[in-house]
N, C-alpha and C positions, 0 to 999 in steps of 0.2 A: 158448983158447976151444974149441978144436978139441975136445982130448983131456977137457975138460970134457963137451960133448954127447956123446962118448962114453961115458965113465961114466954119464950121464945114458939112453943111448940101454939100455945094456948093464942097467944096474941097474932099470929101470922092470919088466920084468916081475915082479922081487922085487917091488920097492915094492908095488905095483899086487896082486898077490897079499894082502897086506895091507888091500887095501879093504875083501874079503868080511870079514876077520875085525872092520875098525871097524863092517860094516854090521849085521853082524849081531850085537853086543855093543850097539849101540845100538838096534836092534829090540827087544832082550828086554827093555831098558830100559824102553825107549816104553811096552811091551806092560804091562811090570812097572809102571810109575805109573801106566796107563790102570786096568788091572782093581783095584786100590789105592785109587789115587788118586777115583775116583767115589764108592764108598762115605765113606769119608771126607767127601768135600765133604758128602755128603748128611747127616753124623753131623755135620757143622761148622754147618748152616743150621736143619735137622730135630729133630737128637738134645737129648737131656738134659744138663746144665751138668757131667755127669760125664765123656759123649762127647766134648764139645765140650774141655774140657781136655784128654783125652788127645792129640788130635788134633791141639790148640795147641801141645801137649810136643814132639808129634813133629815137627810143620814147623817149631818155634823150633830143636829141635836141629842138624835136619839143612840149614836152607837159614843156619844160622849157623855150621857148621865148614866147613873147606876139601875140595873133595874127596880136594885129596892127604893132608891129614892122613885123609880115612877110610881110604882106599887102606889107609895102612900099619895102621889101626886094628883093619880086619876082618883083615886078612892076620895080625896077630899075635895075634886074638882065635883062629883058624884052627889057628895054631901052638900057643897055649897050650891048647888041650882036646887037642893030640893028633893033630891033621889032617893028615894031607897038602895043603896047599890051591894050587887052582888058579889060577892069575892070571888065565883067564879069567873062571870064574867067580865071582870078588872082584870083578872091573870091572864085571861086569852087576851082581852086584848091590849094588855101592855107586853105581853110575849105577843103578842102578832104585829104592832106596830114596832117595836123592837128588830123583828125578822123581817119585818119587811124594808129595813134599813140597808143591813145586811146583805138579804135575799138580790135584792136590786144590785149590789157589788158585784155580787159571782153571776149575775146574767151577764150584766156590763163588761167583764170580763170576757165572758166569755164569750157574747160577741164581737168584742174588739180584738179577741185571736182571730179568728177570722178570716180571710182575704178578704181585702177592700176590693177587690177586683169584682167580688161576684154581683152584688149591687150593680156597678156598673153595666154590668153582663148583663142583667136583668133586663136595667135602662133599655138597651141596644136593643133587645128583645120586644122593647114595647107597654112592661111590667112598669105598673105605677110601685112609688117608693115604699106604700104601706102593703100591697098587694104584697111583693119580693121581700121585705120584712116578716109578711105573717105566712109567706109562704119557701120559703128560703134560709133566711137567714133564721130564725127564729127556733125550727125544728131542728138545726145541729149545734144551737146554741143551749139549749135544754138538754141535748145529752152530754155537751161538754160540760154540764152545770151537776151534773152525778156529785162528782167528788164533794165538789165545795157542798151541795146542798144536804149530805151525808154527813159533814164535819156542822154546817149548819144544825143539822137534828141533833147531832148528839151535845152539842154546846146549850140548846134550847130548852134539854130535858134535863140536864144540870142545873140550868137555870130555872127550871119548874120548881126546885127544892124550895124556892125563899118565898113562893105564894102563900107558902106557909101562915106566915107573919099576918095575912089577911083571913085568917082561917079557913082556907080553899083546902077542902079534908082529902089533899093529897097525899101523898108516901111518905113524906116528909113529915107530915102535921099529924098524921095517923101512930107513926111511929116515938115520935114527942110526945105525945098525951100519953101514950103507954107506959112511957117513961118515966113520965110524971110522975105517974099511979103506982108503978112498981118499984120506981126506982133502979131497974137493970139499963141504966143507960147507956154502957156500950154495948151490950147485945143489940137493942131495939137501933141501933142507929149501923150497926154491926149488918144488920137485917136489910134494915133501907141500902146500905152502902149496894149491899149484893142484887138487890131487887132493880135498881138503877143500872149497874152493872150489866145482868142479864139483858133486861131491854137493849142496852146501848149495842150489844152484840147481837142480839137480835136481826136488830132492823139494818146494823149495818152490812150484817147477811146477805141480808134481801137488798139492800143497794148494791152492793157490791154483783150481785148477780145481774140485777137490771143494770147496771152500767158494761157487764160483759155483752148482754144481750145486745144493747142498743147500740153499742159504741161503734162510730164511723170507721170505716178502713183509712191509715193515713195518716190520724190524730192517735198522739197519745196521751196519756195522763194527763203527762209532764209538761206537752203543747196545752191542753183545754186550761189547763191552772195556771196557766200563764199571766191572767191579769186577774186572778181572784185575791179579794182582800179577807182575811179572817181574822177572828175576833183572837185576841194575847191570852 
């Protein structure tokens, strides 16, 4: 037990070094499905039956294969043109076209809670359809998007664990190679469980706050989540 928390004591600043790189492969993610993922929702509710298929294509494909099978998919698409490819930059963004599959659900949702009334209202008013979109509908569609896009982070940063496999020196892959070496492997993984854990509480903190801040008089939770789709 002893020379256990040793190793444990001994190897946390690796480990722990690893965070920056899960946190911030899962920011570019986030980032990558939010600026993505919104137009879309709006081409999903809004657009033409030509948008609207494409956009069906693209979140049947991607929230239907596994991320490990994209993992090695982009990584030997990479290979095959010629690339040198990075393993970090394979994780962002196959976790960001991933989220941004997703991401586009709980907009979609959460626009279509909604009143269909107000568009119209808009209409009457004068407002073009993209105008009363980016000015309307759009800004309480994002804060009814809080929850899902909270349950979104935290599923994304679970899912950051199997970058691993491409040797992306996140939390995961920091804590394996210790393991390796020392052989204490349910400590080091013991480590990670808890290092993952904290973040997840973390941030869901600070969302949870900003969704207290922002949230509309009116709407509650249980209305905005009304047509969000999450992942099983």
């Amino acid at each position: 037990m002893a020379s256990s928390l040793q190793v444990v004591m001994d190897a946390l600043p690796f480990i722990l070094g690893g965070t920056v790189v899960t946190v911030c492969a899962v920011a570019i993610a986030l980032g990558m499905g939010l600026v993505f993922g919104v137009p879309m929702a709006v081409a999903q509710v809004y657009g033409n039956g030509l948008a609207r298929r494409c956009v069906g294509l693209y979140v049947w494909f991607f929230r239907g294969v596994p991320i490990l099978v994209l993992l090695f998919l982009f990584y030997g698409l990479f290979v095959s043109c010629g690339l040198n490819p990075n393993p970090f930059l394979i994780s962002c963004c196959v976790m960001g076209c991933t989220s941004t599959a997703y991401q586009s659900q709980i907009f979609r949702g959460a626009i279509q809670s909604l009143p269909q009334g107000q568009l119209k209202a808009a209409r009457a008013l004068g407002m073009h359809d993209a105008g009363a979109i980016r000015s309307i509908i759009l800004p309480q569609a994002m804060r009814l998007s809080i929850p899902g896009w909270a349950n979104e982070f935290s599923i994304l940063l679970k899912d950051s664990a199997v970058c691993y496999v491409l040797g992306t020196q996140e939390i995961m892959s920091r804590a394996n190679a210790v393991a390796a070496r020392t052989h204490e492997h349910l400590a080091m993984f013991a480590v990670a469980g808890v290092i993952y854990f904290v973040l997840t509480v973390i941030v869901l903190a600070l969302l949870r706050r900003l969704e207290n801040a922002v949230q509309i008089p009116g709407y509650s939770t249980g209305n905005g989540m009304a047509g969000f789709e999450c992942k099983g």
